[in-house]
SERO-177294 format. One record per residue (C-alpha): residue number from 1; residue in one letter; y, x, z. Coordinates in pm, 1 decimal. Each point is the difference from the previous one (the first is absolute). Layout:
<nodes>
<node NUM, "a", <Y, X, Z>> ...
</nodes>
This chain:
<nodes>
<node 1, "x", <9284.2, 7938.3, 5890.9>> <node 2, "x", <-287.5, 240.2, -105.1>> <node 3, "x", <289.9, 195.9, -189.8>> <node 4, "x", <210.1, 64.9, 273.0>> <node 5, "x", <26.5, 340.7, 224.2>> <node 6, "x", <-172.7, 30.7, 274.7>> <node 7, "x", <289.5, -34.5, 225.3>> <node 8, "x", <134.8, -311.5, -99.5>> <node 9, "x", <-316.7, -138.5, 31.3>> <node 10, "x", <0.0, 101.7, 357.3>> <node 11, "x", <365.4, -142.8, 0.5>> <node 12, "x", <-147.7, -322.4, -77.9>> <node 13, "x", <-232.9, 9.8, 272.6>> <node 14, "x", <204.4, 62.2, 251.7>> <node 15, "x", <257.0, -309.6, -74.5>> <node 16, "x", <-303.0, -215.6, -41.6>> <node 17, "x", <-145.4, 102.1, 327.0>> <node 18, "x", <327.7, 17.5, 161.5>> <node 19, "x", <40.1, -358.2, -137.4>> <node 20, "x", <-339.2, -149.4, 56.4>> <node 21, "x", <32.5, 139.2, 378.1>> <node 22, "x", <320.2, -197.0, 85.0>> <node 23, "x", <-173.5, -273.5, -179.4>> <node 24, "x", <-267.9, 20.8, 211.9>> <node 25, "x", <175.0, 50.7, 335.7>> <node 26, "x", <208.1, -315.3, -92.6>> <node 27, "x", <-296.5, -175.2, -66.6>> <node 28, "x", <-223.7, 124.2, 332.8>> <node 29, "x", <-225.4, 136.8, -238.9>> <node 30, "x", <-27.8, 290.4, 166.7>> <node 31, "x", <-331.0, 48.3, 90.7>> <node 32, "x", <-154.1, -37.7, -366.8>> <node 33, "x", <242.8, 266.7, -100.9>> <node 34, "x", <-164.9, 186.0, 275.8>> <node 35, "x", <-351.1, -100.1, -71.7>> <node 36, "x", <-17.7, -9.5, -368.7>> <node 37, "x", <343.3, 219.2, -142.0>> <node 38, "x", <0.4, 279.0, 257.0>> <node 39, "x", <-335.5, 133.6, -67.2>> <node 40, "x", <86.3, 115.1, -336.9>> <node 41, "x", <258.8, 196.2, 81.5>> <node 42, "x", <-197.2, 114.3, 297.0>> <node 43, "x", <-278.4, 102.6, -263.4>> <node 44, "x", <252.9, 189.2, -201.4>> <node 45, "x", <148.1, 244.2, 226.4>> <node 46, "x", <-373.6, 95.2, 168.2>> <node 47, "x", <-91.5, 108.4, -370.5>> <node 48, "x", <295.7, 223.1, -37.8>> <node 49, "x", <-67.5, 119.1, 355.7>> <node 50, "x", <-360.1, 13.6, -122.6>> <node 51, "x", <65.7, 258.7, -286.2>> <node 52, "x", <274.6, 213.4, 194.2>> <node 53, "x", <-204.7, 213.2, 179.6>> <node 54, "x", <-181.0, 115.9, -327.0>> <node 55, "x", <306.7, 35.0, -190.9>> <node 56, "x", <184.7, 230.6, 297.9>> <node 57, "x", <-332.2, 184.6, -26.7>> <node 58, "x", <-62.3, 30.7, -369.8>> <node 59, "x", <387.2, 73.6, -105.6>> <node 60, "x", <50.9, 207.6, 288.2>> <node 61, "x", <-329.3, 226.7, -50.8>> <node 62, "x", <43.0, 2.4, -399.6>> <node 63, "x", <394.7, 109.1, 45.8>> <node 64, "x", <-35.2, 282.8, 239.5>> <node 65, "x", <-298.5, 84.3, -143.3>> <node 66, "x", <172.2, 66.8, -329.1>> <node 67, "x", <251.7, 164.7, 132.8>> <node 68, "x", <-209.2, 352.9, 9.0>> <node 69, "x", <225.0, 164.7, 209.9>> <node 70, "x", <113.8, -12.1, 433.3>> <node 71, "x", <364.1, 88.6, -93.1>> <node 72, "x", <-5.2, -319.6, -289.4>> <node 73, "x", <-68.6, -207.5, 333.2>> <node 74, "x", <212.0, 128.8, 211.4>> <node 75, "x", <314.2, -44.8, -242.2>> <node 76, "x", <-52.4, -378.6, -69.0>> <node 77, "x", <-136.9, -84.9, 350.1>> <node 78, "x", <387.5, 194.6, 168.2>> <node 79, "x", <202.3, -194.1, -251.6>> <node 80, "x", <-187.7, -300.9, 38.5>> <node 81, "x", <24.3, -22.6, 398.9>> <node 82, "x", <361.2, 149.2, -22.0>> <node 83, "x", <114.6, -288.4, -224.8>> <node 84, "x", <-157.9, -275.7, 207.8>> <node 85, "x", <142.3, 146.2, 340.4>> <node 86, "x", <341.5, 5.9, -196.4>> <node 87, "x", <-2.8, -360.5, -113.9>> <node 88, "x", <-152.7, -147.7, 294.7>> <node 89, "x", <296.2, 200.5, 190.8>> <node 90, "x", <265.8, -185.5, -162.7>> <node 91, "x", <-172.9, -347.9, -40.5>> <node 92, "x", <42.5, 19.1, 420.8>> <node 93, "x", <333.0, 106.9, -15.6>> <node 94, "x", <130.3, -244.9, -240.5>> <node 95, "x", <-180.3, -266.9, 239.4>> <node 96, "x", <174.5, 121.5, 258.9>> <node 97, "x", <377.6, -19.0, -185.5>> <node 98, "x", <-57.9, -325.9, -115.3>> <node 99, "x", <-129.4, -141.3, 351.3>> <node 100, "x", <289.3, 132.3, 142.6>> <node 101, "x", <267.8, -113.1, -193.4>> <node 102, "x", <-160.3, -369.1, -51.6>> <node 103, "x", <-145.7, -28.0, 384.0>> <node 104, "x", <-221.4, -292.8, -96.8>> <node 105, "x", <-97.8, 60.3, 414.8>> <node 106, "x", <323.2, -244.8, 37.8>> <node 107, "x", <-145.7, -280.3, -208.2>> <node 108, "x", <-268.0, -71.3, 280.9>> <node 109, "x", <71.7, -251.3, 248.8>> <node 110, "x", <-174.9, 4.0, 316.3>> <node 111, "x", <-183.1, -311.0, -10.3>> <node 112, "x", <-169.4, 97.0, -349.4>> <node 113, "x", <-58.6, 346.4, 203.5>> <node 114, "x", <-162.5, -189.8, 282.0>> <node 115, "x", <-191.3, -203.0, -247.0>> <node 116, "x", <-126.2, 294.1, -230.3>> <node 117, "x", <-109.1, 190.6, 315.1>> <node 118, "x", <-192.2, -277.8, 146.5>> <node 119, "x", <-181.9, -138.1, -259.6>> <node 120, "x", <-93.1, 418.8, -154.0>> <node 121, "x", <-52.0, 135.5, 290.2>> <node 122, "x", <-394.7, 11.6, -33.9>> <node 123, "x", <92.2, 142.5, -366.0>> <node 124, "x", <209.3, 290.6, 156.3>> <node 125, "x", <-194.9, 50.1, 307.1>> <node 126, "x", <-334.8, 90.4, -193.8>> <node 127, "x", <212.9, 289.3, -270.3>> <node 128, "x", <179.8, 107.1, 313.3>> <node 129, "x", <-378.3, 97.2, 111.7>> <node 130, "x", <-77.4, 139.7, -271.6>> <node 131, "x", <281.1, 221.7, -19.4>> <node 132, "x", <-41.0, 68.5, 337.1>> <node 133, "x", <-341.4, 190.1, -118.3>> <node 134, "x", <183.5, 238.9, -221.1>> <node 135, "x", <242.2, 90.3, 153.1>> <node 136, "x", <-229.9, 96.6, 299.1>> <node 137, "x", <-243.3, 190.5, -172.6>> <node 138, "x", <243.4, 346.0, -15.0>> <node 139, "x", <247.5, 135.4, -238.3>> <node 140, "x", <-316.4, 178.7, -211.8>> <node 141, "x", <-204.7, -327.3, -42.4>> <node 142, "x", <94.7, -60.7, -344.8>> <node 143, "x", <-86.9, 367.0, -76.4>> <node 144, "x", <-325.1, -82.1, 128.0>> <node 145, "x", <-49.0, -279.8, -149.4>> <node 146, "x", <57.5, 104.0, -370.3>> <node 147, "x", <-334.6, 255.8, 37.6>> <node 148, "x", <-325.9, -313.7, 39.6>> <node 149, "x", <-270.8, 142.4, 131.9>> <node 150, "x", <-227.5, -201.0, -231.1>> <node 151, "x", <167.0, -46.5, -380.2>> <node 152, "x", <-283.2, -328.4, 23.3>> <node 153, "x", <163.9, -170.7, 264.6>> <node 154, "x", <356.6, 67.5, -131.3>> <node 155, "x", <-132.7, -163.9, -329.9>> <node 156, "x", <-53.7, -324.8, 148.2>> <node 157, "x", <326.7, -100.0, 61.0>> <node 158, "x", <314.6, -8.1, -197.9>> <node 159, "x", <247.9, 103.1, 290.6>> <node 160, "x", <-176.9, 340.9, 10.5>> <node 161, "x", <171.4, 63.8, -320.1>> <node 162, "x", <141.6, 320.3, 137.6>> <node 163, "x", <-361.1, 171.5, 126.9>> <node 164, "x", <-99.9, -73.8, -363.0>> <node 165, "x", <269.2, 144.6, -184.9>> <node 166, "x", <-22.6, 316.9, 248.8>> <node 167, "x", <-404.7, 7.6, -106.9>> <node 168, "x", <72.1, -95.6, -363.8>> <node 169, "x", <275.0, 344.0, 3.7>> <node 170, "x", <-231.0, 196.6, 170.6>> <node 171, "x", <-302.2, -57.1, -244.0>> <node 172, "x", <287.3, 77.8, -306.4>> <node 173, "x", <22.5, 285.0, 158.8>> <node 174, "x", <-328.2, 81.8, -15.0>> <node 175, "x", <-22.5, -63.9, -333.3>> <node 176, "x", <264.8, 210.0, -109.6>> <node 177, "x", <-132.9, 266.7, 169.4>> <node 178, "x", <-355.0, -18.0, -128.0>> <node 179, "x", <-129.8, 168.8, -314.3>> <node 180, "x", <214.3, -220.1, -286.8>> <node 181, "x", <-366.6, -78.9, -180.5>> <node 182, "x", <-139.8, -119.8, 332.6>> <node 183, "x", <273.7, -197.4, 85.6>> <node 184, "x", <4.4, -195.4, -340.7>> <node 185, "x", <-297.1, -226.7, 5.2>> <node 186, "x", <193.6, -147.9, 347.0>> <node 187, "x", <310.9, -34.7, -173.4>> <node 188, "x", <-177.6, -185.7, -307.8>> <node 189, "x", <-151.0, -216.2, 249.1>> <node 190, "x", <335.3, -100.9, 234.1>> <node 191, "x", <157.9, -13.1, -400.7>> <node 192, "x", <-269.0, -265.4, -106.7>> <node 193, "x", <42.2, -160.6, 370.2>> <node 194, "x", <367.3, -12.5, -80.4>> <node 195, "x", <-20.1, -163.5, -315.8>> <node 196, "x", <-196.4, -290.8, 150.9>> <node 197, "x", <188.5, -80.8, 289.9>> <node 198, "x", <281.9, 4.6, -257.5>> <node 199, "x", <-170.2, -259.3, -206.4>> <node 200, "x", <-63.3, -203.7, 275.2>> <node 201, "x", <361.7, -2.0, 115.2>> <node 202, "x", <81.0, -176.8, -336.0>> <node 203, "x", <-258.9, -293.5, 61.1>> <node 204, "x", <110.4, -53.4, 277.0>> <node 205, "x", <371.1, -24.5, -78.4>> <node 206, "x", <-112.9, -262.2, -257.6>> <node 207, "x", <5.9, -168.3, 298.0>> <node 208, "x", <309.2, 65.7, 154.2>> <node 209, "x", <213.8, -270.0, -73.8>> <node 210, "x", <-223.8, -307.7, 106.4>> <node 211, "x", <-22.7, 232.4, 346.3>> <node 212, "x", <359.2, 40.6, 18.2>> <node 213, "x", <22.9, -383.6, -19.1>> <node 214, "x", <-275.0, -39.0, 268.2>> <node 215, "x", <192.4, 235.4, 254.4>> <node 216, "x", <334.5, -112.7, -26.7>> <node 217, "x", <-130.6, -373.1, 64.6>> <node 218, "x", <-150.8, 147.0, 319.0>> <node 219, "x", <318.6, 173.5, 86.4>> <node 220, "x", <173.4, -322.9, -20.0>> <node 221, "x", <-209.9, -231.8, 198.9>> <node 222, "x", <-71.8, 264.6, 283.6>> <node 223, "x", <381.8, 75.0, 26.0>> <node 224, "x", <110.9, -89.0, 373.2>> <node 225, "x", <267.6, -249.6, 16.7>> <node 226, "x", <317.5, 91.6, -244.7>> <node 227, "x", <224.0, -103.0, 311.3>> <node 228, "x", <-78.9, 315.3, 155.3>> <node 229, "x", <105.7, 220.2, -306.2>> <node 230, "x", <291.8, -139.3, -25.5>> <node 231, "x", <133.4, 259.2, 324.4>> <node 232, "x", <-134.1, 252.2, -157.3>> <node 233, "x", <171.6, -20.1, -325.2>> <node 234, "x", <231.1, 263.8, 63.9>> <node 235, "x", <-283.3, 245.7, 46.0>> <node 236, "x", <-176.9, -114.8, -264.0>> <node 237, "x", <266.4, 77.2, -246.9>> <node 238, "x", <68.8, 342.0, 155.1>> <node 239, "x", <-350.6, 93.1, -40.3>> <node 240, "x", <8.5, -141.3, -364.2>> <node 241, "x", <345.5, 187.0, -107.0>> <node 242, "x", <-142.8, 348.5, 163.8>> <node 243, "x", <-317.8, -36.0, -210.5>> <node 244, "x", <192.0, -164.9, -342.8>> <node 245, "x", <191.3, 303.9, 35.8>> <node 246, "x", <-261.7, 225.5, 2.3>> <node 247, "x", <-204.0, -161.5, -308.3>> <node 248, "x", <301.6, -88.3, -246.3>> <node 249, "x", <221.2, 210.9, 142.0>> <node 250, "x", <-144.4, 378.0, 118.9>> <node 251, "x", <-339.3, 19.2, -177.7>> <node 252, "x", <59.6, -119.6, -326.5>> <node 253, "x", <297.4, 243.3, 11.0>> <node 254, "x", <-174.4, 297.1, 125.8>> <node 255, "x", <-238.1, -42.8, -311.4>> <node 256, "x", <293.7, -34.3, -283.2>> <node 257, "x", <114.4, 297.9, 182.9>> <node 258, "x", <-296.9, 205.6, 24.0>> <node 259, "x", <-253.6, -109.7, -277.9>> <node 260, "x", <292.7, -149.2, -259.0>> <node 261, "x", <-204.8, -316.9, -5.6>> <node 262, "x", <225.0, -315.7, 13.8>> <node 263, "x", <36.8, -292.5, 214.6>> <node 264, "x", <-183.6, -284.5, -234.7>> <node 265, "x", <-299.4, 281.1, -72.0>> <node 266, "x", <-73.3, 26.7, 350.9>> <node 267, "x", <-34.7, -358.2, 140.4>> <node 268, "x", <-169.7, -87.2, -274.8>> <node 269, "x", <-218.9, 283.1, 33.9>> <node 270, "x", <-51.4, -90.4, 426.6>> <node 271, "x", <76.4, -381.1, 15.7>> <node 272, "x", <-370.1, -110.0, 9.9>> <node 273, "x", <-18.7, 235.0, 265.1>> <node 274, "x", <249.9, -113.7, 179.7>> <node 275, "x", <-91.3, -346.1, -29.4>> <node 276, "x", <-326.7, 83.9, 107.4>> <node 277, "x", <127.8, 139.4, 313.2>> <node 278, "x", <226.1, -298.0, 65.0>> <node 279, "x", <-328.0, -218.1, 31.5>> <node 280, "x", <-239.6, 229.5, 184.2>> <node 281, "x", <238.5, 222.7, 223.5>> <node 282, "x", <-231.8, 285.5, -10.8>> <node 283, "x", <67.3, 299.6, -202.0>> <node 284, "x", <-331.8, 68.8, 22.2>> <node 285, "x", <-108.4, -323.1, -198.6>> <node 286, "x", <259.2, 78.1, -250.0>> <node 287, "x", <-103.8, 361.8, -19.0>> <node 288, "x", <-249.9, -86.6, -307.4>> <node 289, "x", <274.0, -139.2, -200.2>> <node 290, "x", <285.1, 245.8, 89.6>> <node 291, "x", <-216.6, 291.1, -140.4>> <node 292, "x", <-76.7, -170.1, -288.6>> <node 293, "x", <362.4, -133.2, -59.1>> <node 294, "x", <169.2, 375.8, 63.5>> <node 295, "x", <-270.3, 142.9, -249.0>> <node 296, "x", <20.1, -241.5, -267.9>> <node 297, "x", <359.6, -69.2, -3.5>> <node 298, "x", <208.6, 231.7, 152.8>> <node 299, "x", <-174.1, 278.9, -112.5>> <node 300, "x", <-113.1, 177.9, 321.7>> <node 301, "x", <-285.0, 230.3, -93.7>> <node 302, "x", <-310.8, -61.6, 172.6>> <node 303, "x", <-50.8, 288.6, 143.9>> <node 304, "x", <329.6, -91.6, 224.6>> <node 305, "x", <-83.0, -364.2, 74.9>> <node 306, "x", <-317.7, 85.3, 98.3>> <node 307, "x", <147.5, 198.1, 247.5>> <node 308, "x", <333.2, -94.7, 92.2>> <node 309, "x", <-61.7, -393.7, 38.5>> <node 310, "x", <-269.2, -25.9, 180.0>> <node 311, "x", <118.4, 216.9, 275.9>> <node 312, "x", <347.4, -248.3, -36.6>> <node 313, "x", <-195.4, -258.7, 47.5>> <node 314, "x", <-105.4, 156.7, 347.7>> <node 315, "x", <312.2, 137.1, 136.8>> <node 316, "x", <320.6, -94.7, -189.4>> <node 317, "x", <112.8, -341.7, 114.1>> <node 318, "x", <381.4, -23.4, -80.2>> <node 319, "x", <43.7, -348.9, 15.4>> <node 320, "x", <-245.3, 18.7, 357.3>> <node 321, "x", <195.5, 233.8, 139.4>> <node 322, "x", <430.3, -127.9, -108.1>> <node 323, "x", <-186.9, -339.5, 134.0>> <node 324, "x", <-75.7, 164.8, 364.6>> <node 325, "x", <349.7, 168.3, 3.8>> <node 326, "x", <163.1, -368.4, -69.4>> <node 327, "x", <-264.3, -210.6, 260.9>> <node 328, "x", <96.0, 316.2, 282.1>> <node 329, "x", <365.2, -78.6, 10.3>> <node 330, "x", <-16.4, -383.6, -84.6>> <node 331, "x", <-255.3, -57.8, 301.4>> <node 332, "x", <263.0, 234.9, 221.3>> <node 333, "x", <280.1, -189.4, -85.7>> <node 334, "x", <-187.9, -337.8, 54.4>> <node 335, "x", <-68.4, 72.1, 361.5>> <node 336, "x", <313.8, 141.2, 16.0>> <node 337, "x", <-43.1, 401.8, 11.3>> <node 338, "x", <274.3, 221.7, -105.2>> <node 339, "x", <-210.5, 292.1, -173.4>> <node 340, "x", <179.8, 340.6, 50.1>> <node 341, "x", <25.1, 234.6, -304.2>> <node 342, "x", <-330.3, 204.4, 113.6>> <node 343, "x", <-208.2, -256.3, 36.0>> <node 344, "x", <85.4, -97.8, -366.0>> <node 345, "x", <-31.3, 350.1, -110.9>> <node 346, "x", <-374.5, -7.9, 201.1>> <node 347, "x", <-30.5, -324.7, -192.0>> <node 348, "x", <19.1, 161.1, -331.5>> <node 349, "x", <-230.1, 274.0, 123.9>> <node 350, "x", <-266.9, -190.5, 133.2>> <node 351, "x", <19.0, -305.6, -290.7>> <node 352, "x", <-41.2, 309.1, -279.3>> <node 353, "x", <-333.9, 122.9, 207.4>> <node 354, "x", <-145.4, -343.0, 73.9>> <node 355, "x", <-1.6, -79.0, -334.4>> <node 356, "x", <-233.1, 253.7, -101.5>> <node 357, "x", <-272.3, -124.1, 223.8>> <node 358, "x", <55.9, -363.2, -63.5>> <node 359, "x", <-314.1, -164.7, -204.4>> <node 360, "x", <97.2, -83.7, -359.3>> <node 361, "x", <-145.6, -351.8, 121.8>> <node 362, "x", <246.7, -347.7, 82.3>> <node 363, "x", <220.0, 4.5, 336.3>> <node 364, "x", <-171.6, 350.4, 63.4>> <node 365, "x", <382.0, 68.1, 67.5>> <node 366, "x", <33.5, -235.4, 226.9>> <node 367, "x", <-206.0, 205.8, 224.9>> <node 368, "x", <188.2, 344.6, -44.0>> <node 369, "x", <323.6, -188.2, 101.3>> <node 370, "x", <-64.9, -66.9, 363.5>> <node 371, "x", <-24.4, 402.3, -7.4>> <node 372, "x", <344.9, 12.4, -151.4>> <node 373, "x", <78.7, -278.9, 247.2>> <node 374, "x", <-70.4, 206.9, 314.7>> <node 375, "x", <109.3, 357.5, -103.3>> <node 376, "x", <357.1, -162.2, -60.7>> <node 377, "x", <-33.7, -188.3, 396.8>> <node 378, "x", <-53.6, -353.1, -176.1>> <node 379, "x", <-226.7, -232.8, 140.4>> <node 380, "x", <-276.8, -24.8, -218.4>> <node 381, "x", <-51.0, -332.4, 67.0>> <node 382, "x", <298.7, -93.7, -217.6>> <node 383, "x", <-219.2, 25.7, -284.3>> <node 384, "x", <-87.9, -358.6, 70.9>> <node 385, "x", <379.8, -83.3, -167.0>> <node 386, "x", <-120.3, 176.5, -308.1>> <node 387, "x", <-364.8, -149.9, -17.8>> <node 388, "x", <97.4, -348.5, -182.4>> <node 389, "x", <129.9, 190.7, -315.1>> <node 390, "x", <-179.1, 299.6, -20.6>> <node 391, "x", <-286.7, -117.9, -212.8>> <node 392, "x", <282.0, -49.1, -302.5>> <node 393, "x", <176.8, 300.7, 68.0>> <node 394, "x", <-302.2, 185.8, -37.3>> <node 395, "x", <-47.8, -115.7, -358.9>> <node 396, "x", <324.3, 152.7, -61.2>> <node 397, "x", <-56.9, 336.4, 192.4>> <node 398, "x", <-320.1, 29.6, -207.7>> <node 399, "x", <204.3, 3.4, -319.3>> <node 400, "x", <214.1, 271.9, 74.4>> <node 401, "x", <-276.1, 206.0, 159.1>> <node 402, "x", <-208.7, -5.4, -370.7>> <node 403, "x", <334.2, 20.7, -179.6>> <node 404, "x", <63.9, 328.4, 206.9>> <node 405, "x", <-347.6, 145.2, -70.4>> <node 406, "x", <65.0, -103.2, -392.3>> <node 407, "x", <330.1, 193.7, 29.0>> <node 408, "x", <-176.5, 334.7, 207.9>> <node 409, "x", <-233.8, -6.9, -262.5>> <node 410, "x", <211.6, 0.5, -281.5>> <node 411, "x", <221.6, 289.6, 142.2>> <node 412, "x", <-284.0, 224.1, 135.0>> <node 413, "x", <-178.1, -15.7, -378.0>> <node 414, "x", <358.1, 57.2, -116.3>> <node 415, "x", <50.8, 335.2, 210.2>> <node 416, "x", <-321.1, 146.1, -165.6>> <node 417, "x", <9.7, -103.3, -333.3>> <node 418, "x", <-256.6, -278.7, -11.8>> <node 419, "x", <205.1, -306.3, -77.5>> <node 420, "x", <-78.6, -167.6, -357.0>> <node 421, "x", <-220.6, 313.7, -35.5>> <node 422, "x", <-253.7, -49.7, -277.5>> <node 423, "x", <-369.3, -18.4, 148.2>> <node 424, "x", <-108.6, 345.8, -132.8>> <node 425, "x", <286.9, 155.0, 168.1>> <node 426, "x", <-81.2, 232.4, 271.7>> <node 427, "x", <180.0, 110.1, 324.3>> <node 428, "x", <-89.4, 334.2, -96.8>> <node 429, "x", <271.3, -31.5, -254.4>> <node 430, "x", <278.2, -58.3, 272.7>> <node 431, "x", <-178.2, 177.6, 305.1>> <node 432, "x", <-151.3, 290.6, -219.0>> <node 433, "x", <-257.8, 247.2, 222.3>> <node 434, "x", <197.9, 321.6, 119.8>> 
</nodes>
């Protein structure tokens, strides 16, 4: 056992937990899972929320900062945006082919309908609300938004991720622009910072199987009843082939394409990643390990994972986003709504923007939906029918949203040169000073 990779060990978590739960639940020994299993895997994703704050700060500020240069910047940062907008544009709009030609809608009868909107309708009233506030607060409000007016505040929470990486950019910035020998004792410090935050990502993944274990037995024995999934089956399995597609299909193709690298190199290079973002569903609790796994063994340079991933982690959520296109039409076709071609067309539109402003935290997507939901003229309290199953399917969406950042990564440090680059190469050497 001490021998083995990291990511079977985390393999072997997750059946144990995943086995212990239904254990458990068939043994109404629920509430000790609760009491005594689930705080452990609590524990374990507060201490990678814990250190990803300083980590967003410390690579951000040290990769920028070494940049030396605006126009160095400015050429990662317009790949790296373009190449999320692009694979978050078709993730929606192979959700939306699939939904259509399976129409999983047709698989709901109306009694589980009537049942799934009576017994969630607390659940959907309270992220309808909440919605609600967004969408009323003007077209500019997330413009707003990104600039805090105190970089304090916006440090004591995680779901201000955005304010801080605007800050963080801002202060690289800075730094670039400064004198190059005044600007070095700040980059030796964020360097130093880096390397501890670093080290403490690898004690805590020490842990990572025995939490693994802890939160799958949760999963299990907080599950609703497995009657009510069984409806949604067909949706489920859309969801599921949309994002399969994406990670074993589209990514790990784009990457033998781009970077040469093959298909065994790469999930062994991102599966503890991946697994880690099955258990947590945040991409911002896997963040930690997905820099270190993309730097380590897939070669990304740091200089572009320092960059290029943690802004992923904000705003490109591919598996978020194929997920809203599939829940849209499913809900529609549920209650019975024939969606016209615009309204799907305003689906992919609106799906590929909400998904840049929804948290990198569980069900945040959830939440973006009902938004989807009412610019296509579907009630948003259908979301109630998707409820039940969503907590699983976010698991899943959280995989292909860190695959997709792995992949971004990989073809951004690709495009300028820094892939497999030895440590005392330079961008200088591929981005020379005119």
């Amino acid at each position: 056992m001490r021998n083995l990779p990291l990511h079977w060990k985390i393999i072997i978590g997750l059946i144990a937990g995943i086995a212990f739960g239904i254990l458990a639940a068939s043994m109404n020994f629920g509430e000790f899972v609760k009491d005594y299993i689930k705080p452990f895997g609590t524990i374990f994703i507060n201490s990678l929320k814990l250190i990803a704050l300083p980590l967003i700060v410390a690579s951000l500020i040290k990769g920028i900062g070494e940049l030396k240069d605006i126009s160095k910047l400015s050429k990662m940062g317009g790949r790296t945006i373009g190449i999320y907008l692009m694979t978050t544009f078709l993730a929606v709009t192979l959700g939306l082919l699939l939904v259509n030609i399976v129409n999983p809608g047709d698989l709901v009868s109306d009694e589980t309908r009537d049942l799934l909107m009576a017994e969630y309708s607390d659940s959907a009233t309270s992220k309808i609300d909440l919605a609600n506030q967004q969408k009323g607060m003007g077209p500019l409000q997330p413009l707003i938004d990104l600039v805090p007016s105190n970089i304090f505040a916006a440090a004591t929470s995680n779901k201000n991720m955005l304010q801080i990486i605007f800050f963080v950019i801002f202060f690289g910035i800075g730094l670039i622009l400064i004198p190059e020998k005044k600007a070095k004792p700040v980059l030796d410090f964020f360097d130093g910072l880096n390397e501890v935050v670093l080290k403490m990502i690898d004690i805590i993944m020490l842990t990572a199987p025995y939490a693994v274990f802890a939160l799958m037995a949760t999963l299990i024995v907080e599950s609703p009843s497995m009657d009510l999934f069984i409806a949604l089956i067909g949706y489920a399995l859309t969801v599921l082939a949309g994002l399969g597609i994406m990670i074993f299909v589209f990514y790990p193709t784009v990457v033998r394409v781009v970077t040469g690298k093959g298909y065994k190199e790469f999930f062994n290079g991102i599966s503890p990643a991946q697994l880690l973002a099955f258990s947590t569903s945040s991409s911002a609790a896997t963040l930690p390990v997905t820099m270190e796994r993309t730097q380590e063994h897939l070669g990304v340079d740091e200089e572009v994972a320092s960059f290029v991933l943690p802004i992923g982690a904000t705003i490109n959520m591919d598996g978020t986003s194929l997920y809203q296109s599939v829940a849209a039409v499913f809900v529609a076709q549920a209650l019975g709504l024939d969606l016209s071609l615009a309204q799907q067309l305003g689906i992919i539109m609106t799906a590929t923007l909400a998904s840049i402003g929804t948290a990198a935290v569980p069900s945040a997507g959830i939440v973006m939906l009902i938004i989807v939901l009412e610019q296509a003229g579907i009630p948003a309290a259908g979301i109630a029918l998707i409820i039940p199953i969503d907590r699983p399917l976010d698991m899943c969406r959280t995989v292909a949203n860190v695959t997709s950042d792995a992949t971004v990564s990989m073809v951004v440090a690709k495009s300028v040169g820094l892939l497999d680059t030895p440590k005392e190469k330079k961008w200088d050497d591929h981005y020379p000073k005119a």
